[in-house]
N, C-alpha and C positions, 0 to 999 in steps of 0.2 A: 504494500500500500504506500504512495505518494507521501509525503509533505500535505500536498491542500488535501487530499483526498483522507489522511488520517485526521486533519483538522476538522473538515466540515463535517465526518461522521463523528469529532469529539464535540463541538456545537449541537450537532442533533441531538444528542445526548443529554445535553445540558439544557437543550430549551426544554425537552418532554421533562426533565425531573424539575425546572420550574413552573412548568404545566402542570406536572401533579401535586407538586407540594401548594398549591392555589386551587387546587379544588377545594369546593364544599366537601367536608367531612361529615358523613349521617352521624346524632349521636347514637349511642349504642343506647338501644331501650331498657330500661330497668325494670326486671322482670320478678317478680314475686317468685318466692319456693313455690307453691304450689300450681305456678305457672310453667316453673322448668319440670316438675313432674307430669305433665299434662293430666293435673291435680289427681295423680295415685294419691299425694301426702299433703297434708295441710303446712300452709307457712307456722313455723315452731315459731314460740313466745320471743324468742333472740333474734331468728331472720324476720319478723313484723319490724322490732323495732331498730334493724339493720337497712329497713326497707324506705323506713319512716326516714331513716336518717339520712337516706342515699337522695330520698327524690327531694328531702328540703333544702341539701348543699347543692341541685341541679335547678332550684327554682326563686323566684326576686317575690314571690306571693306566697308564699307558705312560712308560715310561722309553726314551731313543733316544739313540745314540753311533756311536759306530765302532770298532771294533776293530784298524783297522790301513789300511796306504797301500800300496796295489799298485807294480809298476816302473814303474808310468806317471804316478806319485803321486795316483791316483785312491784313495777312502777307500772301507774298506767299513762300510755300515752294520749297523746290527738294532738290534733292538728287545726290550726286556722288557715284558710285560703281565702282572699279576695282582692281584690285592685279596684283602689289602689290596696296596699298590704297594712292589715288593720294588725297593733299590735297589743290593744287592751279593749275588754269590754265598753267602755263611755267610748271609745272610739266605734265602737260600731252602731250604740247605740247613735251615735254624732251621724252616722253617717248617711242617714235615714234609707236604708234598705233594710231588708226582712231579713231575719239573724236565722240559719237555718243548723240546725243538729242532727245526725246521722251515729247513731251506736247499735252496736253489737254486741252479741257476746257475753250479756249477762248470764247467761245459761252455760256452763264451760263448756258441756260437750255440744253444745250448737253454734257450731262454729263455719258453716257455708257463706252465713251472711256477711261477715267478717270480710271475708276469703273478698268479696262483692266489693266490698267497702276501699279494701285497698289497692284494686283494680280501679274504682271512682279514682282515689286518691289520689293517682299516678296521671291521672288523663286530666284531674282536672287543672296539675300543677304542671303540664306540658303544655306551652306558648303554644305549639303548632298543632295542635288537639282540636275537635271542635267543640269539648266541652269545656275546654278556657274560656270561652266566650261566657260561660254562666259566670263567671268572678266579675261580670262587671254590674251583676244587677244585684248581686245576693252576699252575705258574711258565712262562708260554710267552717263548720266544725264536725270536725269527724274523730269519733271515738271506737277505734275498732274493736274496742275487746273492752270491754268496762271487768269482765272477771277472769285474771291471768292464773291466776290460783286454778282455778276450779279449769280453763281450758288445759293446763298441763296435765292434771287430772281426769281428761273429759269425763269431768263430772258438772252432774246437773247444777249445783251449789258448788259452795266455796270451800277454803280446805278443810273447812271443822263442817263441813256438808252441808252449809245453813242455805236455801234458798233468796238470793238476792233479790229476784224479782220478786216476795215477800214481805221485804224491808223499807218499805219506802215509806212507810209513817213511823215505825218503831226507829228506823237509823242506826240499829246496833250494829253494825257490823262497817269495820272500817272501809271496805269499798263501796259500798252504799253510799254512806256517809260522804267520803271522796267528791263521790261522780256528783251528788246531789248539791250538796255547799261550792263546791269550785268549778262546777258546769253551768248545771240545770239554774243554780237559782244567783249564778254570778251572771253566766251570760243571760239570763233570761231572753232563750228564743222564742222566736214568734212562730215556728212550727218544725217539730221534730220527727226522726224515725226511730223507731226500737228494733232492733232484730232478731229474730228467731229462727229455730228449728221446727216446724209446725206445720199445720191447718191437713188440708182432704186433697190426694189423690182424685182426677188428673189435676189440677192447678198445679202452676209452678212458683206463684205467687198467693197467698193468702192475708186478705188485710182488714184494717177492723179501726175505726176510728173512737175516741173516748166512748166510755160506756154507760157512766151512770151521769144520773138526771143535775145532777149539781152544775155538770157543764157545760156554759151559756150555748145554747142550741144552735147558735150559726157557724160555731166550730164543728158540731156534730156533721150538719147540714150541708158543710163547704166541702166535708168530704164525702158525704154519700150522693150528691148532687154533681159536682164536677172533678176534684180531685181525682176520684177511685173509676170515676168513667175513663178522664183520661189516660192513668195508667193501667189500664185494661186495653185500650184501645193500641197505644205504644207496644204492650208484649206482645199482640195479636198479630201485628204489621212485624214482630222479630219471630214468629212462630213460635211464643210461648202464650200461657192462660194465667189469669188472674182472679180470682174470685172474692167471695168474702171469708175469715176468717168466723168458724173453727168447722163445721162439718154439716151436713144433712143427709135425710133420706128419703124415701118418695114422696113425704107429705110435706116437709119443711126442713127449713136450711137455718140454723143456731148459729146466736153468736156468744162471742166471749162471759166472761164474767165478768162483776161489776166493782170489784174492790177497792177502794183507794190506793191500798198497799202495795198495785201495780202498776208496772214503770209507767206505762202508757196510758192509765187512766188516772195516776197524779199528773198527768201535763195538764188534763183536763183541769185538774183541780186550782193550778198555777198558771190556767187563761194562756194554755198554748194548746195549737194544734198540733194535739199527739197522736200520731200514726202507727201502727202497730204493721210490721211485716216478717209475715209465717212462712218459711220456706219447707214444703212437704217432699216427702222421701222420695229420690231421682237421685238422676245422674249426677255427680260431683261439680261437673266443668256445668251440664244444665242448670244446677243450683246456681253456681257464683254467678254466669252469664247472665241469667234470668234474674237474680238479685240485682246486679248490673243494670240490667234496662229499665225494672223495677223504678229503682232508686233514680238513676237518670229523669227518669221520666217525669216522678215528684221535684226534681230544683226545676227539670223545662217548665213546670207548670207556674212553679213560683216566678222565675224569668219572665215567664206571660201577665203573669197578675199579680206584681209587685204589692201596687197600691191594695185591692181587695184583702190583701193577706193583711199588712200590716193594720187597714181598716178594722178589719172585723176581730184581731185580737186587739188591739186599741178602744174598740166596743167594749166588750169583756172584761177589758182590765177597768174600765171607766164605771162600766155597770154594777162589778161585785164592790167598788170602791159606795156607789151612793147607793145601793142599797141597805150597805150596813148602818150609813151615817142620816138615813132616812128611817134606819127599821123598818124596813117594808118586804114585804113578800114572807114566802116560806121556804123552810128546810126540807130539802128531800131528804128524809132518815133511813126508809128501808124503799128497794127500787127491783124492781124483777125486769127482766123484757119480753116485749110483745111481738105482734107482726106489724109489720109496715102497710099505709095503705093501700095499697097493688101487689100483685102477683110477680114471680120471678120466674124465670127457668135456669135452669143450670145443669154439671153434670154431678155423678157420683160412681164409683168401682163399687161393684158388689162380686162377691169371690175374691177367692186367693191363688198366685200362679199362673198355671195356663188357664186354670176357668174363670181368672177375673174375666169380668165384662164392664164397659163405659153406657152407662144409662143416663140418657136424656129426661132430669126430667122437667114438667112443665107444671105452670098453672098452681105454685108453690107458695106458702108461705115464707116469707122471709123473717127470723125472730130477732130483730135485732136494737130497735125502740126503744129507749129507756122509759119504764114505766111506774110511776112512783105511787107507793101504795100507801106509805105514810108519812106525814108530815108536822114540822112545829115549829111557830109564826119564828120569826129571826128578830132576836133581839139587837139591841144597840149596841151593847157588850155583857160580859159576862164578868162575873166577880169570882174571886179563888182568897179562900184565906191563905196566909202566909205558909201556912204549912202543908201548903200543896205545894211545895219547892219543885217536887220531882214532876208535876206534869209539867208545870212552867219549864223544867229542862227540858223536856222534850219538845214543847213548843215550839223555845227558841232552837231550836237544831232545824226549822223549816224557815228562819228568818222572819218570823210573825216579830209584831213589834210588841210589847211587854209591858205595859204602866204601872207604877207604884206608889199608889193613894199614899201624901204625905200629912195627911193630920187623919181623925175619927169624921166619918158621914155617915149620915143617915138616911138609907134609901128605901125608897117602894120596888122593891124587887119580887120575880118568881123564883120559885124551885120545885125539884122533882120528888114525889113523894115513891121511893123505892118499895114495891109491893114483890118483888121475885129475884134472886140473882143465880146467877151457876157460875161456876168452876168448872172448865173446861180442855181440854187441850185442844189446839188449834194448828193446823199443819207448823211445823218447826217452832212450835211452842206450847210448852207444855201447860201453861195454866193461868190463860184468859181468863176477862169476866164478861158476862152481860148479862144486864139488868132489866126488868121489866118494872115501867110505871105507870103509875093513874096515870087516865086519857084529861085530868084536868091538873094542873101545876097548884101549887100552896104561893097564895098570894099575901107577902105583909112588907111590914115596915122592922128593917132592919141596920144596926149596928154594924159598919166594916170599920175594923181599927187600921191603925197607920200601920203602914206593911201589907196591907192587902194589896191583890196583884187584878188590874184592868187589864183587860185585853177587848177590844171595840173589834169590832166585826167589820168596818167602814178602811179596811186596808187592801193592798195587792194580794194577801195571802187568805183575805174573807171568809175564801169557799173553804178553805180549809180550815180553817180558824171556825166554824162552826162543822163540821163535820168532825173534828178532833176534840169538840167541847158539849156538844150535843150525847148524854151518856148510853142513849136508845141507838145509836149508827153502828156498824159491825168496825170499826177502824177511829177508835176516840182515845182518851186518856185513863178512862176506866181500863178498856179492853187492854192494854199493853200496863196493867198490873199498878201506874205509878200515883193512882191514889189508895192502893190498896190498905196502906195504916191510916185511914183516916175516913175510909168507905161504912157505912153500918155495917155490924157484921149480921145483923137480922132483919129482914124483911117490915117495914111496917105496916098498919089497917090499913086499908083503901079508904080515902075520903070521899068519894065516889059511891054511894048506896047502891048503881048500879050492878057492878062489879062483886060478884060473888069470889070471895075469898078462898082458894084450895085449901088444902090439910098435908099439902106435903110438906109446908118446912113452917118452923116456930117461929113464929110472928110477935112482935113488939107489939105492946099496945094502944101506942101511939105511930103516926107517921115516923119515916126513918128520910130522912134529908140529907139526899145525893150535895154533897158540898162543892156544889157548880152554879152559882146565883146568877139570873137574868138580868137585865137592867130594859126595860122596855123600850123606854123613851130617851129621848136624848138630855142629858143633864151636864152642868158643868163639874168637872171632878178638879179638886186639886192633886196632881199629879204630877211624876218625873219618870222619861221612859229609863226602864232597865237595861243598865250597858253589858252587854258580853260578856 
């Protein structure tokens, strides 16, 4: 080879490797374990938050922490995404878009939706995605695993076994407690998901918006009207089904329960639209995909309807504020569900194996209505002598606000005249109370000395604030034991002539008075609220 002719082949050389070193470089996609296993194996507690960590050092919109240490001193994590990049609560509340929640995982061994979650997570913290575009209408936070304990364990509860999705009024249990204080009631979103392992065969999705009657109906309504149509509509167009959560069979189709104590029906109670999603038993990769579309499909709709969203829990939180501070309306205390006014159809598997079969059926009940069976008028506040310290702790562990009468008043108050109680065990606890009382209250004029504890029903946390002070509701301060040195221990008469009296337990012969005092009307108290 030549002089020029070794040259101009050492030039061509040199131009293609500055040709190539000037090319765009794709990044390398970050892939979840359970993604490189073409999900045989779920992402283990350490690759989630290796995962977490990998796409917040590839991203200018994601912020990533933890919000608290399980009994196993395992951490849980989440995430915040938006743009611009919000790095504290008053900034999103500042920011006026819809603050939106996504968790998982309360359940240790149900762990698909999770798997859903951090596949979101990934796409939504990638610029060139088309789900980036939702970071500009919406504050997402996403909590993939709220119980890391119990998933190492795929166990249903936590590592001393207690069921967390249980705990959401009692708060014993440090991850509860965690997720509930430094999430739920820091960031106060305006509509979340909860995930699960659940609902009926064929659906691939199962959903279920709050359940009982306490909470303000246009959150019930926004999802059984538009929300769950259009995430129905989304899995259909990906070739998955969506239905309602929990089951049915030729005549009617049920839905959940109605307990406060559950995750998804205290959002209810805290004037957020809480959304419940069931993932039923399929394919692994079908699971997370279908939770995937799922979930997408709930922020597309928020994206669509910013303003309505923040409206209507803006409603809610305005509503349970003046109804307290008016004393108007009623308590829903005990609530069953009904059917809906129209007919449904849907599917249902009957058999097992090869002789299952997919039945159509039509012309169905839907039960799914919260329907209140009993009720009692809602006072202004409620009175606690001082030595009901322990339910007032528990109070505050919901951020209810606290007052403490600081001289003697004399007020015209109600109270419960106790005519029945039981001692009970109640799933993961062994020894509840509930009380039965006259259908008419004991009305007088009474002495509260300094140190008594106010609590007004006219706050953010109202609906709860009367359903945990109210001693007739299945989830109050009686039932989680923390009045029990200061409860009668005997049954008293009925003041009530109607009311025939049993022989099953020995009876005082006078009324016995639940130490939970009404305040009807509105009066001025001299007060100081209780610090922390």
């Amino acid at each position: 080879m030549n002089i020029f002719k070794k040259g101009k082949f050492t030039c061509l050389i040199a131009t293609a490797l500055v040709l190539l070193i000037n090319l765009p470089v794709a990044a390398q996609v970050i892939r979840t374990a359970a993604e490189e296993s073409d999900f045989e194996n779920y992402t283990s507690y350490e690759e989630m938050l290796e995962f977490m960590q990998q796409v917040q050092a590839s991203s200018t919109e994601m912020m990533f922490s933890d919000f608290g240490t399980t009994i196993e001193g395992r951490l849980q994590p989440y995430a915040v995404l938006s743009r611009p990049l919000i790095t504290q609560p008053w900034e999103a509340f500042a920011s006026g878009k819809p603050i939106v929640l996504l968790n998982a995982n309360i359940h240790g061994g149900e762990r698909i939706i999770r798997e859903s979650l951090l596949l979101l997570l990934r796409d939504l913290a990638d610029p060139d995605s088309a789900e980036n575009r939702l970071l500009d209408d919406m504050v997402i936070i996403i909590v993939p695993s709220v119980n890391p304990d119990g998933f190492v364990r795929a166990s249903r509860g936590n590592s001393v076994g207690l069921d967390l999705n249980r705990d959401f009024i009692k708060l014993e249990q440090p991850a509860t407690w965690n997720y509930t204080h430094n999430i739920l009631l820091t960031w106060q979103p305006h509509i979340y998901m909860d995930g699960h392992n659940g609902g009926a065969y064929p659906y691939n999705i199962c959903y279920e918006s709050p359940t009982h009657a306490a909470t303000n109906l246009r959150l019930i309504n926004i999802c059984d009207e538009e929300i769950f149509p259009y995430i129905s509509q989304e899995m259909e167009f990906h070739g998955y089904k969506a239905w309602y959560y929990s089951g049915g069979n030729r005549t009617a189709w049920r839905g959940g329960g109605t307990n406060a104590r559950d995750n998804s029906n205290y959002g209810g109670f805290m004037n957020s639209i809480s959304i419940l999603f069931e993932s039923p038993r399929q394919d692994r990769a079908d699971g997370a995909k279908s939770g995937y579309i799922a979930t997408r499909a709930l922020l597309e709709y928020v994206a669509d309807n910013p303003d309505k969203i923040i409206n209507y829990v803006t409603w809610a939180r305005r509503e349970t504020i003046e109804l307290g501070q008016k004393a108007r309306g009623d308590i829903a205390i005990e609530v069953t569900r009904g059917p809906m006014d129209y007919k449904v159809s849907y599917l249902i598997a009957e058999g097992r194996g090869e002789q299952r079969k997919i039945i159509e059926v039509t012309d169905a009940d839907l039960l799914i209505k919260p329907v209140v069976t009993k009720t009692r008028p809602r006072p202004y506040a409620y009175l606690l002598e001082a030595r009901a310290y322990k339910a007032i702790e528990l109070l505050k562990k919901h951020s209810i606000t606290i007052e403490v009468l600081q001289e003697d008043v004399e007020l015209d108050i109600e109270a419960y005249n106790m005519i029945g109680i039981n001692h009970r065990s109640v799933y993961d606890h062994p020894a509840s109370v509930s009380v039965t009382c006259d259908k008419k209250t004991i009305k007088r004029k009474q002495t509260f000395t300094k140190g008594s504890y106010v609590v007004r029903t006219g706050q953010m946390q109202g609906r709860l604030v009367t359903h945990m002070l109210e001693p007739e509701t299945n989830d109050n301060v009686l039932t989680w034991n923390t009045l029990d040195a200061i409860l009668p221990r005997t049954p008293g008469r009925s003041i009530d002539p109607k009311i025939v009296e049993g022989q099953d337990q020995p009876r005082s012969s006078r009324p016995a008075i639940i130490p939970i005092y009404k305040l009807m009307t509105p009066v001025a108290l001299p007060t100081k609220i209780l610090k922390n």
